[in-house]
N, C-alpha and C positions, 0 to 999 in steps of 0.2 A: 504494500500500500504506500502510496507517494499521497506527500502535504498539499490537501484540494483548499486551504483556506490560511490565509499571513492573519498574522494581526495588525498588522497596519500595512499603508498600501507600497510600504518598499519591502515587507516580506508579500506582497500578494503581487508583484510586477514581473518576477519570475515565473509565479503559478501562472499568472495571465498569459505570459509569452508563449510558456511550455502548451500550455489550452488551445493556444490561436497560431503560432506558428513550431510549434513542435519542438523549441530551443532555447535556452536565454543564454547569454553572454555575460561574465564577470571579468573583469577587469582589478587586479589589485595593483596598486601604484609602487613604484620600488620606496625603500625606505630603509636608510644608512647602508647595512651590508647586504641589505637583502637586493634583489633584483625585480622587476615589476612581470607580472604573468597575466593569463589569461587563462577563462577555464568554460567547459559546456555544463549545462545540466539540462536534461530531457531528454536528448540523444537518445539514451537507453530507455528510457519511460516509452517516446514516441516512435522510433525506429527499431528497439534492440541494436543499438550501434556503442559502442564504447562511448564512454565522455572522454574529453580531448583536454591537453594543457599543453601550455606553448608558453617559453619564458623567454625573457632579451631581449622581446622585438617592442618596436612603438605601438601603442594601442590601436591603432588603424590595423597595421601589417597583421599585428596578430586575429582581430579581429575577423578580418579578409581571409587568412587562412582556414579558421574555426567552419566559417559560413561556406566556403566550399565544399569541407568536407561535409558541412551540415547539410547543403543542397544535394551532394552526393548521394548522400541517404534517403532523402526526401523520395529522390528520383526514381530510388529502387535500385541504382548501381552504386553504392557505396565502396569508397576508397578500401582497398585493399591494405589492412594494416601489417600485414607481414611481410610485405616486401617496399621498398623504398617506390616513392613518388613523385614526377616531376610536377604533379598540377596543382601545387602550391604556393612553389617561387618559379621567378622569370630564370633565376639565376645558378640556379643548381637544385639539385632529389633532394627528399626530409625524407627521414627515418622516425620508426615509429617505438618505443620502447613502453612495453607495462609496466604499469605505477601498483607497487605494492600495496593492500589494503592500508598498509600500518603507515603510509605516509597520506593517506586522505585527511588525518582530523587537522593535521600542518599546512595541508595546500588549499583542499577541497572541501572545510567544513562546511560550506551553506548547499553543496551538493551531497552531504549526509545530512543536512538539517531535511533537503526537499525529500529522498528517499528515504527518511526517517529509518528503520531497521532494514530495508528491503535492500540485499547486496547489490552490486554494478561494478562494470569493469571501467578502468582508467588506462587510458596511455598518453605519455607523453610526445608530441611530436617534435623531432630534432631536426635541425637546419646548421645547414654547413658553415664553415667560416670560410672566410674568401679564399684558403688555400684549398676548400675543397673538405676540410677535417670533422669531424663530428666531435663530442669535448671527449667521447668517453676513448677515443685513440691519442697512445699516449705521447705522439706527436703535435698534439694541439695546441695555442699555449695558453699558459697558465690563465692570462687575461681572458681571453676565451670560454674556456672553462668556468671564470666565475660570470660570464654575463647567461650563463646557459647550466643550471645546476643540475646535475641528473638525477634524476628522483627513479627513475624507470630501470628497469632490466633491459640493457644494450639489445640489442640484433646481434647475433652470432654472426661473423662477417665470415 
């Protein structure tokens, strides 16, 4: 059972999105070490499709990603999370990594608030860095790494 009712209407803006167009978008802002993310909830409610998190990027960029893959689902052809994909960026494939349950209450609480007990899978979506690297290869650097933290279990490359 997923939450049909907020108590005020910035808990009911999610429910309404999820109702009417099958998705909502969060958005957390960076904040000293932390780095600013983006996250789905409904995916799974409406599609059975994973919820998605994507961190680093500007809140447009990320945004724009989410809703592809969202429209994806919508479609009935939904992105393929086990192998890498161009139809993200202009500029090079993202990789898709599962997000352990045990890092949801740190990244994705208001998508355990909306699913309340009812389980859901997560993955994280990863985007290259201009050489091409993803953070979790140990080639990438360090900088890199912290604009893009990996919460997910890599792709077996």
């Amino acid at each position: 059972m997923v939450r049909l009712i907020g108590e005020d209407s910035t808990e009911q803006k999610p429910i309404d999105d999820i109702a009417t167009h099958g998705w909502h978008w969060i958005h957390i802002l960076a904040e000293g070490a932390h780095v600013g993310y983006a996250f789905t909830v409904g995916l799974f409610q409406s599609y059975g499709h994973p919820e998605l998190i994507v961190f680093g990027l500007p809140r447009e960029v990320a945004v724009e990603m989410l809703a592809i893959c969202a429209h994806a689902a919508l479609s009935g052809s939904p992105i393929d999370l086990t192998h890498p994909t161009d139809a993200l960026l202009e500029s090079g494939s993202c990789e898709f990594a599962e997000v352990p349950a045990s890092a949801y209450r740190q990244y994705v609480g208001y998508a355990l608030w909306y699913y309340e007990k009812q389980p859901f899978p997560l993955y994280q979506i990863a985007w290259p860095s201009r050489d091409g690297l993803f953070p979790w290869q140990p080639d990438a650097a360090a900088s890199f790494r912290q604009t893009q933290p990996v919460i997910g279990v890599p792709p077996k490359s």
